[in-house]
C-alpha positions as CSV (number, residue, x, y, z in Angstrom):
1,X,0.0,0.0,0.0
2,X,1.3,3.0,-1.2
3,X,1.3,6.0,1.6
4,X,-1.6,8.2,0.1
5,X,-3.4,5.5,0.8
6,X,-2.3,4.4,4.0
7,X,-2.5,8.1,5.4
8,X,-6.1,8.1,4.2
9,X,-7.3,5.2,6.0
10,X,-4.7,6.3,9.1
11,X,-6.1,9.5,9.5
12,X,-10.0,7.9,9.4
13,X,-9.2,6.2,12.8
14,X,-10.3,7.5,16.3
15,X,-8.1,10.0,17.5
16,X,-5.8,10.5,14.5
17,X,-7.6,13.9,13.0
18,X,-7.5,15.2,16.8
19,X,-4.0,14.2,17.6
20,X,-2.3,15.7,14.1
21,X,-4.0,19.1,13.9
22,X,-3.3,19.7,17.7
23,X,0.7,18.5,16.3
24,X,0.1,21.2,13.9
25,X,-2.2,24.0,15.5
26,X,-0.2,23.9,18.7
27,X,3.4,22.5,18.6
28,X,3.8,23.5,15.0
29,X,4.7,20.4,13.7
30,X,4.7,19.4,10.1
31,X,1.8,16.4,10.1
32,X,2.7,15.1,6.8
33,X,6.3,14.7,7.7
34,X,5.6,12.9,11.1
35,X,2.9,10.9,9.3
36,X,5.7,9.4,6.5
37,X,7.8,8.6,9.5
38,X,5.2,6.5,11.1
39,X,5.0,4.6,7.5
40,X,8.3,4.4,6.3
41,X,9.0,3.4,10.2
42,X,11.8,6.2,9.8
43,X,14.2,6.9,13.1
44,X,17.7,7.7,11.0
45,X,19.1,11.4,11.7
46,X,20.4,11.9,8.6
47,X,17.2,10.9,6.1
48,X,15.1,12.6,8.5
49,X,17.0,15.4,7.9
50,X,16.4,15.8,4.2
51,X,12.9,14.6,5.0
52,X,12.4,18.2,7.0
53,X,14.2,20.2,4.5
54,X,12.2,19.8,2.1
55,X,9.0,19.7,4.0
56,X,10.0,22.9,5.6
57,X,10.4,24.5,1.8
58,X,7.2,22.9,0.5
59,X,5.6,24.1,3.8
60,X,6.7,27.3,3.2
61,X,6.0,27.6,-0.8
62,X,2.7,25.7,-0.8
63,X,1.0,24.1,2.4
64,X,1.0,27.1,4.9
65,X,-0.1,30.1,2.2
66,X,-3.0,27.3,0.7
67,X,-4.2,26.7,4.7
68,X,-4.2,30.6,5.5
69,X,-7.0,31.0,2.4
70,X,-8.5,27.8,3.2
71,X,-9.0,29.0,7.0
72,X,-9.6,33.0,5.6
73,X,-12.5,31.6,3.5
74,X,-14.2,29.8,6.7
75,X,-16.0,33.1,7.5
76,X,-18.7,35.5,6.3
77,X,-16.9,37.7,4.1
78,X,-19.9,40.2,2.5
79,X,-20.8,40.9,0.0
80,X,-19.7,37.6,-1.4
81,X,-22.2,34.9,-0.9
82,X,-21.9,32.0,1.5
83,X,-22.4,29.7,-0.8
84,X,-19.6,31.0,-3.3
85,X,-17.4,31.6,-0.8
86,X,-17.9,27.8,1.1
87,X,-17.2,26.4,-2.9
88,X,-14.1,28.5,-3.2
89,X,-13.1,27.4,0.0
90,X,-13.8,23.7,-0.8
91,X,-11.6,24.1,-3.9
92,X,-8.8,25.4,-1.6
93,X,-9.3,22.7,0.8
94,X,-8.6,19.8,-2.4
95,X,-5.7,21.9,-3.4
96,X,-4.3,22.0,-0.2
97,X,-4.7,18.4,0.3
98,X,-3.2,17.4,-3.6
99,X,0.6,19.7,-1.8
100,X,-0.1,17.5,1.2
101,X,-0.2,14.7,-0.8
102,X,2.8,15.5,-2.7
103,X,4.6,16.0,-0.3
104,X,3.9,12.7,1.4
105,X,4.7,10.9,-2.5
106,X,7.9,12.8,-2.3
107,X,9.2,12.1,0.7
108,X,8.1,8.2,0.4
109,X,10.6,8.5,-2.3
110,X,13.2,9.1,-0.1
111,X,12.7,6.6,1.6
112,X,13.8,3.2,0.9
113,X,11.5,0.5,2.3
114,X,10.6,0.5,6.1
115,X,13.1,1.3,8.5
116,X,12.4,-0.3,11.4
117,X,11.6,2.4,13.8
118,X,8.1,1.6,15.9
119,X,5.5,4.4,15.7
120,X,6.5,6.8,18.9
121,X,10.2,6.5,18.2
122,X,10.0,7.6,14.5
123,X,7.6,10.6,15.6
124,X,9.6,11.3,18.3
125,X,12.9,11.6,15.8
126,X,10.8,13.5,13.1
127,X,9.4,15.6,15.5
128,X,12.7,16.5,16.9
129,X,14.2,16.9,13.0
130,X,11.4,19.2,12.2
131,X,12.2,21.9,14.6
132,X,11.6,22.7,18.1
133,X,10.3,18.9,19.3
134,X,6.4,18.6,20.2
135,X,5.6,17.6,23.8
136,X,6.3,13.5,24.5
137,X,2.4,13.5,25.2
138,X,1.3,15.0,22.0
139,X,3.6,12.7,20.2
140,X,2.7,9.7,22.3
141,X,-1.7,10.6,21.6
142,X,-0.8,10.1,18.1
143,X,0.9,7.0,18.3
144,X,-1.7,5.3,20.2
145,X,-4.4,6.5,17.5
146,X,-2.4,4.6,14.9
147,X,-2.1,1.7,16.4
């Protein structure tokens, strides 16, 4: 199973949505990133490394700016209608979620097969590769919702 798919069905179990937007919203982790660790079962410094870079630069170029305007369309803007504003924002939303798969495509191609790691150890290396490491218990909600 490739890992579109396997974040797809990942993210539809209990406590997965919960656990990666407060990652996101309130540690400011990248979700994507510690997502392809989980699946690629990712620990090693060094790919983890170029994993970050070039989240962190397809973060910045694509993901944040399309989540702003996603989250700016959420409310009543007048005069536009609700109802052309809640399509726009829809469009936004499968945009945003096409970088977030590309992302996740490109840095399964960095990857080469699993590596081992078990779920809390590779989101505990990614987190700490990304930037400024989440909180243990933030890290440790998500990898009980995975399984």
């Amino acid at each position: 199973m490739g890992i579109w798919d396997w974040a797809l069905e990942a993210y539809a179990q209990p406590g997965v949505p919960d656990a990666c937007l407060a990652l996101q919203d309130e540690h400011g982790q990248n979700t994507s990133l510690l997502l392809w660790a989980v699946y690629a079962e990712v620990s090693d410094p060094v790919l983890l490394a170029r994993a970050a870079e070039a989240a962190r630069a397809w973060d910045a170029t694509a993901l944040r700016p399309l989540r702003e305007v996603r989250r700016a369309l959420k409310a009543p803007l007048p005069p536009f209608g609700d109802g052309a504003r809640q399509e726009l924002r829809e469009e936004v939303k499968a945009i945003e979620l096409a970088a977030e798969r590309l992302l996740m495509e490109a840095l399964e191609g960095l990857s080469k097969g699993r590596g081992g790691a078990r779920a809390l150890q590779a989101l505990e290396a990614a987190s700490k590769a990304w930037d400024k490491p989440a909180p243990a218990d933030a890290l440790a909600r998500l990898a009980a919702a995975l399984g």
